[in-house]
Each structure stands twice: as C-alpha cells, then as structure tokens.
C-alpha positions as CSV (number, residue, x, y, z in Angstrom):
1,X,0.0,0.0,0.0
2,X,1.2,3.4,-0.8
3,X,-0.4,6.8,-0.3
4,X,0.0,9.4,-3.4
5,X,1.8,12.2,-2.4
6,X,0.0,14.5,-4.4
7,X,-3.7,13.6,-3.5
8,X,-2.6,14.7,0.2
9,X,-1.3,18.1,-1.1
10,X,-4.9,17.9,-2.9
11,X,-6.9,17.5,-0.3
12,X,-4.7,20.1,2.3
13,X,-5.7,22.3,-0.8
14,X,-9.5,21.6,-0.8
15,X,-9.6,21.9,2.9
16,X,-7.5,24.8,3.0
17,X,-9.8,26.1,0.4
18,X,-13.3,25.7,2.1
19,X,-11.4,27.3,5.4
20,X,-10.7,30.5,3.0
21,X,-14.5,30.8,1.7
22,X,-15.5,30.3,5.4
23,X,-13.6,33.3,6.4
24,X,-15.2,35.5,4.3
25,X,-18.8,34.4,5.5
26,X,-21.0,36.3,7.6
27,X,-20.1,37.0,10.9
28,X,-23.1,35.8,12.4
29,X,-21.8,32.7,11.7
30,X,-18.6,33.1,13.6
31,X,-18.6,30.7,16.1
32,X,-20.0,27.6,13.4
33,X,-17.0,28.7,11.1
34,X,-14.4,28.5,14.4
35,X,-15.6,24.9,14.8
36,X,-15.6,23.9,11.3
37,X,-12.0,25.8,10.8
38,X,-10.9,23.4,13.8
39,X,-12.4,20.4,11.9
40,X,-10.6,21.3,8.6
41,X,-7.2,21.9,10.5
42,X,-7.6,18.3,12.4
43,X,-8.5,17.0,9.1
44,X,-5.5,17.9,7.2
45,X,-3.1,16.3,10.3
46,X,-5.0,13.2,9.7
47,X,-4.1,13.2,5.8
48,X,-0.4,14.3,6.4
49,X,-0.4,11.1,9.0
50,X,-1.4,9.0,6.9
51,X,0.7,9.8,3.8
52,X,3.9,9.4,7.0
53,X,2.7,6.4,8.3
54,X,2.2,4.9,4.9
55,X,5.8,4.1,4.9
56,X,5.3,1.6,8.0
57,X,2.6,-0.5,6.4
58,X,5.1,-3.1,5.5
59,X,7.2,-2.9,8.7
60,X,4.6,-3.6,11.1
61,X,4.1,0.5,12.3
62,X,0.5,2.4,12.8
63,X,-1.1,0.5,9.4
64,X,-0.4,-3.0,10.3
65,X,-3.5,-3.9,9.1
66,X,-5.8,-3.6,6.3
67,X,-9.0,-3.4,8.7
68,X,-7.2,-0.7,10.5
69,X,-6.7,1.2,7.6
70,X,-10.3,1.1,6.1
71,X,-11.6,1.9,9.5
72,X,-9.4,5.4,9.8
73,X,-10.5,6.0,6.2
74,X,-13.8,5.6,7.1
75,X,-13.9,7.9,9.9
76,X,-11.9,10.5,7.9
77,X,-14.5,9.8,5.1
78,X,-17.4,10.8,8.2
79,X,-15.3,13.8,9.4
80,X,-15.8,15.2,5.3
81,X,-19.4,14.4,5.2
82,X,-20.1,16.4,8.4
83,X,-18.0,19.3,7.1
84,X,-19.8,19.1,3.9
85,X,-23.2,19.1,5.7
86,X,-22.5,22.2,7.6
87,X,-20.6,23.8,4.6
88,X,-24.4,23.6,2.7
89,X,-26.2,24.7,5.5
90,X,-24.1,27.4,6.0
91,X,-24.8,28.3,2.5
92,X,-21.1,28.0,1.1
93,X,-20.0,25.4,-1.8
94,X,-16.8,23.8,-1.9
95,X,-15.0,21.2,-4.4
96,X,-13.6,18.6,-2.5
97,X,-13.6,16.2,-5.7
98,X,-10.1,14.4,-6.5
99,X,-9.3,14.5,-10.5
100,X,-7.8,11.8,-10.1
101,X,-10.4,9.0,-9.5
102,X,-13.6,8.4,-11.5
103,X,-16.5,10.4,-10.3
104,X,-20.1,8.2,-9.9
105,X,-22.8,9.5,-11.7
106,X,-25.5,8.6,-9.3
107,X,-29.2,9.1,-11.1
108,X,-32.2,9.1,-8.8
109,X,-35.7,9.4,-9.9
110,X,-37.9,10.6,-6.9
111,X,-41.9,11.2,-6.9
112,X,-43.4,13.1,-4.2
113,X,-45.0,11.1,-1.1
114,X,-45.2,11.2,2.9
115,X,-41.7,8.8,2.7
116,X,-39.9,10.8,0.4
117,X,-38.1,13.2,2.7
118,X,-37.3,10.8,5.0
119,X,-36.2,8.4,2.1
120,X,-33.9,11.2,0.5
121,X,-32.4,12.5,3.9
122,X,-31.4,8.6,4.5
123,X,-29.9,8.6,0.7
124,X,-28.1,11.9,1.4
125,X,-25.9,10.5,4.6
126,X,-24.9,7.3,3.0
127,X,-23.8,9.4,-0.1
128,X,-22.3,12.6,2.0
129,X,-19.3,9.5,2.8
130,X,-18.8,8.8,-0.6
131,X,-15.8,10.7,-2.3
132,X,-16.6,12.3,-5.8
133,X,-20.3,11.3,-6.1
134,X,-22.3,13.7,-7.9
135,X,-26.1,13.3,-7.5
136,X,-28.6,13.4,-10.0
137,X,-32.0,13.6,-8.2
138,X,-34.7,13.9,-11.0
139,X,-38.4,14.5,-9.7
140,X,-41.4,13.2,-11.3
141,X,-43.1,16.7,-11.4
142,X,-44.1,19.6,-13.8
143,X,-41.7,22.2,-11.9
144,X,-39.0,21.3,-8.9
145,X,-40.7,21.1,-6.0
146,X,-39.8,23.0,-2.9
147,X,-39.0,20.5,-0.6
148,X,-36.9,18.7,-2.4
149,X,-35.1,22.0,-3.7
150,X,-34.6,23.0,-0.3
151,X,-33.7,19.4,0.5
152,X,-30.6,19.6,-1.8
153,X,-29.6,22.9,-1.0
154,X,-28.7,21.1,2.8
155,X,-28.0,17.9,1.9
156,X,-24.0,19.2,1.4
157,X,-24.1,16.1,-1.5
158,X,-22.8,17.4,-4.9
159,X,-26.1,17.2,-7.1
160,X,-27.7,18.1,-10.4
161,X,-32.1,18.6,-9.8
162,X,-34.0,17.7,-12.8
163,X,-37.5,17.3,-13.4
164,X,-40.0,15.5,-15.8
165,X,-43.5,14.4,-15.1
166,X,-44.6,10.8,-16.5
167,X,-47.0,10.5,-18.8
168,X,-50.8,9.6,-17.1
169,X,-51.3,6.4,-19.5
170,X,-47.4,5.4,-17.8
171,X,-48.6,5.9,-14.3
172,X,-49.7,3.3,-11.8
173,X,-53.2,3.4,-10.4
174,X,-53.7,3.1,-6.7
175,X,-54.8,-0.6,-7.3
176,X,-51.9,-2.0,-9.2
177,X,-48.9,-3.8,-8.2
178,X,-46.3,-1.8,-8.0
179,X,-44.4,-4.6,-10.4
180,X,-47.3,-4.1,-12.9
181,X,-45.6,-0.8,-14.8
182,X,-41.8,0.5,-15.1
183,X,-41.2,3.5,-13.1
184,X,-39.1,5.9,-13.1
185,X,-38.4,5.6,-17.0
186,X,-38.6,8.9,-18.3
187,X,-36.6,10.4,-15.4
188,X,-33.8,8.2,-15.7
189,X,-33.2,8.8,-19.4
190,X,-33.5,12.6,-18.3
191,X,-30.7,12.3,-16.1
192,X,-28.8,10.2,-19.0
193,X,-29.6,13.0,-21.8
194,X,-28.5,15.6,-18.8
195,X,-25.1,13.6,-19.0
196,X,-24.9,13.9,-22.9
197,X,-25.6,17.2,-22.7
198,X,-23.0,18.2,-20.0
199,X,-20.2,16.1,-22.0
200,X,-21.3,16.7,-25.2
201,X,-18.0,19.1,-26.1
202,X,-15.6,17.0,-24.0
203,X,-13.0,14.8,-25.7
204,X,-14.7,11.4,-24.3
205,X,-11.3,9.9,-23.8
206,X,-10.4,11.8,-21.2
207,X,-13.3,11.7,-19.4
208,X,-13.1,9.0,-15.7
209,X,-16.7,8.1,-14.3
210,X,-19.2,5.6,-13.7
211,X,-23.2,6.1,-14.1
212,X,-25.1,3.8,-11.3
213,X,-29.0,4.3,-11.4
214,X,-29.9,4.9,-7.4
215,X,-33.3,4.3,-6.9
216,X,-34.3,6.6,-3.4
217,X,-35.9,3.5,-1.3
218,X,-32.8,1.1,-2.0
219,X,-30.3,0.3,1.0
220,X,-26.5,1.2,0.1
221,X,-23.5,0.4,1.9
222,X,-20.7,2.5,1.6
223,X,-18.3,-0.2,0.0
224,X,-20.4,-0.5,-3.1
225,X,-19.3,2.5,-4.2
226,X,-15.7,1.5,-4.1
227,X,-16.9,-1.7,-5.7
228,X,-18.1,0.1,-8.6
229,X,-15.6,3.0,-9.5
230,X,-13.2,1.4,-11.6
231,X,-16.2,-0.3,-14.2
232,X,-14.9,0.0,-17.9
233,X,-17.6,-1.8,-19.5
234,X,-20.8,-2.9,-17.4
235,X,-20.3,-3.9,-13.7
236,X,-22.3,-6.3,-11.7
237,X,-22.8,-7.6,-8.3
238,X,-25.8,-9.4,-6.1
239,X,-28.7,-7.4,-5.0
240,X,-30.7,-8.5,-1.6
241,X,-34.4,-9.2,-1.0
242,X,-35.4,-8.9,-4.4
243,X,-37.3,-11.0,-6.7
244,X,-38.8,-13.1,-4.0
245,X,-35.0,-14.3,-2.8
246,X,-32.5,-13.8,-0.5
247,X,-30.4,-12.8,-2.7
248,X,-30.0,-12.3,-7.0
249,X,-26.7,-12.6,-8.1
250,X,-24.6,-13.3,-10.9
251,X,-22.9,-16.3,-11.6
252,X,-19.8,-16.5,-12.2
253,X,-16.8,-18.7,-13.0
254,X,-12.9,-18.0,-13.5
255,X,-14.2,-14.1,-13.4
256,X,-16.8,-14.4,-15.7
257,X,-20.6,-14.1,-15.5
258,X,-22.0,-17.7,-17.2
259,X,-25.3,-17.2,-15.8
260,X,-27.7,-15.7,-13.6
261,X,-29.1,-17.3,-10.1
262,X,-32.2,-15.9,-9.8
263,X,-35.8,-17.3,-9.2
264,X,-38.1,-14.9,-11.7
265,X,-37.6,-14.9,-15.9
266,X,-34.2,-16.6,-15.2
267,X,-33.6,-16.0,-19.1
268,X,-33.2,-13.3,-19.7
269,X,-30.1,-11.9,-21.5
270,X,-29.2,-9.3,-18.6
271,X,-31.1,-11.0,-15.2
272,X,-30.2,-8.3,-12.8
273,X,-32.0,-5.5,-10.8
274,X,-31.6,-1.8,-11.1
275,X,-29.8,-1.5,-8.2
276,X,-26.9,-4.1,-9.6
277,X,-25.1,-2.6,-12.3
278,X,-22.7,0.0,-13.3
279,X,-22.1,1.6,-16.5
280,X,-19.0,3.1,-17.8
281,X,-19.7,7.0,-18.4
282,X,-17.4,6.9,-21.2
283,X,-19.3,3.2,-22.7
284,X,-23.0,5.1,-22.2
285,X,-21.7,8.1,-24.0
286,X,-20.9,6.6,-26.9
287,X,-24.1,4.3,-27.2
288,X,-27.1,7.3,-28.4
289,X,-29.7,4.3,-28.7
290,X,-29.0,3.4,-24.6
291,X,-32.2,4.4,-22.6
292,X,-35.2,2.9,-20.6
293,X,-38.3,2.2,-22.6
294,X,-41.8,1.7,-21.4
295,X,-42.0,-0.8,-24.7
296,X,-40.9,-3.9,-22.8
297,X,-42.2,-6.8,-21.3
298,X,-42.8,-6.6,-17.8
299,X,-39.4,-6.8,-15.6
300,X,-37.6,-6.7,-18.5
301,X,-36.4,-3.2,-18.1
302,X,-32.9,-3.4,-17.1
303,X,-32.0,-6.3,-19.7
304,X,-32.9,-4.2,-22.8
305,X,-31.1,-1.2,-21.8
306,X,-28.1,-3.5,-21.0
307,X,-28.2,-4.7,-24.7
308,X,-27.8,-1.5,-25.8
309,X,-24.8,-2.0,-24.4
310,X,-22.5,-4.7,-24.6
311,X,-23.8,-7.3,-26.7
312,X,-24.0,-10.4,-24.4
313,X,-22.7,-11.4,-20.6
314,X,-19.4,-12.1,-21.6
315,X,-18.3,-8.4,-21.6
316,X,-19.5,-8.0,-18.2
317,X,-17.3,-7.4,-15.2
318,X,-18.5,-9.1,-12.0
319,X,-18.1,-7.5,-8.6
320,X,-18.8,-8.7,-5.5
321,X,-20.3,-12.1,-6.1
322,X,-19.4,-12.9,-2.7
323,X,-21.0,-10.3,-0.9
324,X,-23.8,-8.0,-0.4
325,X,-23.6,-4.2,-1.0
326,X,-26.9,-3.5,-1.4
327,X,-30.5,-4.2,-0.8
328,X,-33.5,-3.8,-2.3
329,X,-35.5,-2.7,0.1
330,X,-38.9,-0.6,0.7
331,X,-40.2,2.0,3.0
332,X,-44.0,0.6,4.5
333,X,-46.6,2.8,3.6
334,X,-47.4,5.6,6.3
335,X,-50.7,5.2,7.9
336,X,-52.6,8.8,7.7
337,X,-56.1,7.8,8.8
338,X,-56.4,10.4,11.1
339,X,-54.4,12.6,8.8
340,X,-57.9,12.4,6.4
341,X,-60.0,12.6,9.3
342,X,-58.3,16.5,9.3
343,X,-58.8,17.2,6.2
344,X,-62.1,15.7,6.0
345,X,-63.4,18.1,9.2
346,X,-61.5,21.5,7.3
347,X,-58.3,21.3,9.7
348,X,-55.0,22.4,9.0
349,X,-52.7,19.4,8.7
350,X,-50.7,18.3,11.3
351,X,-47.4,19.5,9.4
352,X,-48.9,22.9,9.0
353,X,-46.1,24.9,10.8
354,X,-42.9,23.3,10.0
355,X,-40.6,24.0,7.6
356,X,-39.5,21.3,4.7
C-alpha cells in the first residue's frame, strides 16, 4: 500500500480552500466557522499522517493492518461528510472532488409522497461519505418542488435537480402492483440526456466516471461505491431481498458471469436488478440508442437497456459475487387515517407549521 503524495497536497488544498471561503462568510456565523475551521485543521493532520505512516505499512508501524486502515479511512470519510453538511447549510459550496479518480454518476428518480423526505435524507448521509459522487435527483413533477429544492440545497451532496412528469397512461393506479408498470423511466433517461448534454463538447477519452442508477428506497453500503468505481464496460454484483430471494446474483466462473441465479424470468439476457449494475460513463456516452423504454415486457427493463450495451454477458465485469452491497429494500406505507379525518373536518394538517 502506498499513499499518493500528491492527493494529500490535494486535499490540504480543498480543505484549505473551504477554510478560505468560510472566512469571508457572515459573521453571524462566527462561532459555526471556528468549529468547522478546527475540523478542517484536524483533518489535514490526519491526511499528512497517513501519507507518513504509509511508509510503516510493510514494517509492522500504525497501518499494520488492512482493517485498521479502512476503519481510519472511514472515519476520515465521516469527518468530510459532516464538514460538507454544515458547509451547505451554511450556504457555502466547496470542491472537495479528486481528478484523479472516477466520479459516480449517481441518477435518482424521486416522486413526491409522505416517505420521500425521509427516504432522501437517509440517501443523502450514506452518499455525503462517498468521495466524488455527484447526484442526480430527478423528480417526477411539472416544476422542482420546494422540498426537495430545499432538501438539496442542505444535503451538502454534490447534485444536479432535474424534473419531468410521467405520462398519465405510464402511471400506476392506486390498485396496481407496484411490479405491474416501469417506473421511473422517463426520469432516468432525463438524467442520462442531462449527462450527454454536459459532455457533449468533451473529448470522451479523457473523461473518468461511472453512471449507477440509485433508486431513493434502495439500502447502500458504503463499499459499493468503491466496488463500482473502476467499471470499464458494465459492472455487476448481487442485489438482496429482491425477486422473491434472499439474494439475485450473478454467476460466475474464473471471473466471468455464465449465468444468472435468480428465481423470476431466469432467461433473460441481462437478469439483474436496477440496483446491480454500473455503466461506464465513457461506454453510455458513446451508445445514443441506450435508454429505458416503457415498450418492454414486464421486468424486462434493465435487460434491454443492458443490450444497448455490450452485446451479451461475456463483456461484463463481476463484482462482489461474494457479498452483499446492497438491498432492495422498501419503505412501508405511512398510515394517515387520522391525517384524512383533518382534512375531512376543514383542519389544518398536522405539518402545518414546520418548515420542509
């Protein structure tokens, strides 16, 4: 193991640099700047420790371990995320991105409901630990919605808000199953053509990401995203509690996905959930014809925008097989009986006076 000298400079620099646009803030925010100056000063000691400790890792000094190691990352990775939480609600913006690793793409569609906030806010933690992550949170709406605007603008993630309502006939009725139509469709190609756009002029060689589609009720651990960042063609791992299993996964032998272990339509060309694969930013750039469609057989949406892609499942890279990063999980539905019961008798709601 071996630290690079010059991402330690970098981040000195970035913290160095949100301490300068601090300083300069208002001064009724004095004594919040003194604590997070403090922060960014202990910060920056850790960093130079660990660039000279890296030296001992091979002779048995502070890094003897590899578990030790991932657990002072980890809390360094918590110190950032509560700097960058208070950075946003202090209203300042700061780049603490490093050029030198792929960023993830991470596109979200969202639809208003009583869980969404809460669904969001948990999103927003798990990805404030996540080095460059850019968020692309795309609400199923005519216009952005407050809440979620003001939701961002304190989250302290790096994001891009989008918006596009789906079409009525694409919608699900109260009394269908929620497996009975695609959702999301039209706001995840918005956030791909919002990535076409943005790159459009850049010379695609040079350009180092990965696009993961983030659905806001999934369960992420922090490992996945490592897992992910180094795709070149189409990554892949298992996916939990999904598809009435344990556990969906790839199969694989010598490094190769042969199959797929799965209990529902286990033939099709691409058997995986949203919520396991990666694409390469570069790969989806230069495939125009990739996109969701609401023209396929039901559960079939992931495996035709896959073939877009790669042509079959010997050019995908499997991740993970062993282990589970992530989990398809649901929020229960709020019970707001007596929630009607106020509207029904001309009462304010019971949210009436706070502030979203």
């Amino acid at each position: 193991f071996q630290m690079n000298n010059n991402n330690t400079f970098l981040n000195f620099v970035n913290y160095f640099k949100c301490y300068s646009r601090l300083r300069f803030f208002q001064i009724r925010h004095r004594k919040t700047i003194l604590v997070i100056a403090l922060l960014l000063f202990t910060i920056s000691i850790f960093w130079e420790s660990i660039h000279f400790n890296s030296t001992e890792w091979s002779t048995g000094g502070k890094f003897k371990s590899l578990r030790l190691y991932q657990d002072e990352m980890l809390l360094l990775q918590a110190h950032i995320g509560y700097l960058r939480k208070k950075l946003a609600n202090a209203g300042v913006n700061v780049n603490l991105n490093d050029p030198d690793i792929p960023t993830i793409y991470v596109i979200t569609p969202t639809y208003g409901r009583p869980e969404q906030l809460a669904e969001l806010t948990r999103l927003c933690h798990t990805f404030l630990l996540v080095p460059n992550l850019h968020w692309i949170l795309v609400e199923d709406a005519k216009i952005p919605t407050t809440l979620v605007t003001n939701f961002l603008n304190n989250c302290g993630v790096s994001y891009t808000q989008l918006y596009v309502l789906t079409p009525e006939q694409a919608k699900l009725k109260d009394m269908d199953p929620h497996w009975s139509k695609p959702r999301g469709v039209i706001q995840r190609n918005e956030g791909i053509q919002y990535l076409r756009n943005l790159f459009a002029k850049n010379n695609q060689e040079d350009l180092k990401g990965v696009v993961y589609f983030g659905d806001d009720d999934n369960t992420y651990s922090l490992e996945l995203f490592s897992t992910m960042r180094d795709t070149k063609t189409v990554s892949v791992w298992p996916v939990a509690l999904v598809g009435g299993l344990l556990v969906e996964k790839p199969r694989v032998d010598n490094g190769k996905v042969v199959g797929w272990d799965v209990a529902w339509s286990p033939y099709r060309a691409f058997a995986t959930d949203m919520a396991g694969f990666a694409v390469n930013l570069q790969l989806l750039l230069r495939k125009p014809r990739a996109k969701f469609s609401y023209r396929v057989k039901i559960g079939q949406l992931e495996s035709e925008f896959i073939k877009h892609l790669i042509p079959d499942i010997s050019h995908l890279e499997p991740k993970s097989h062993k282990k589970i990063q992530v989990w398809h999980t649901r929020a229960k539905k709020a019970n707001l009986e007596q929630e009607v019961k106020l509207k029904i008798n001309l009462l304010p709601p019971s949210d009436a006076n706070f502030v979203m």
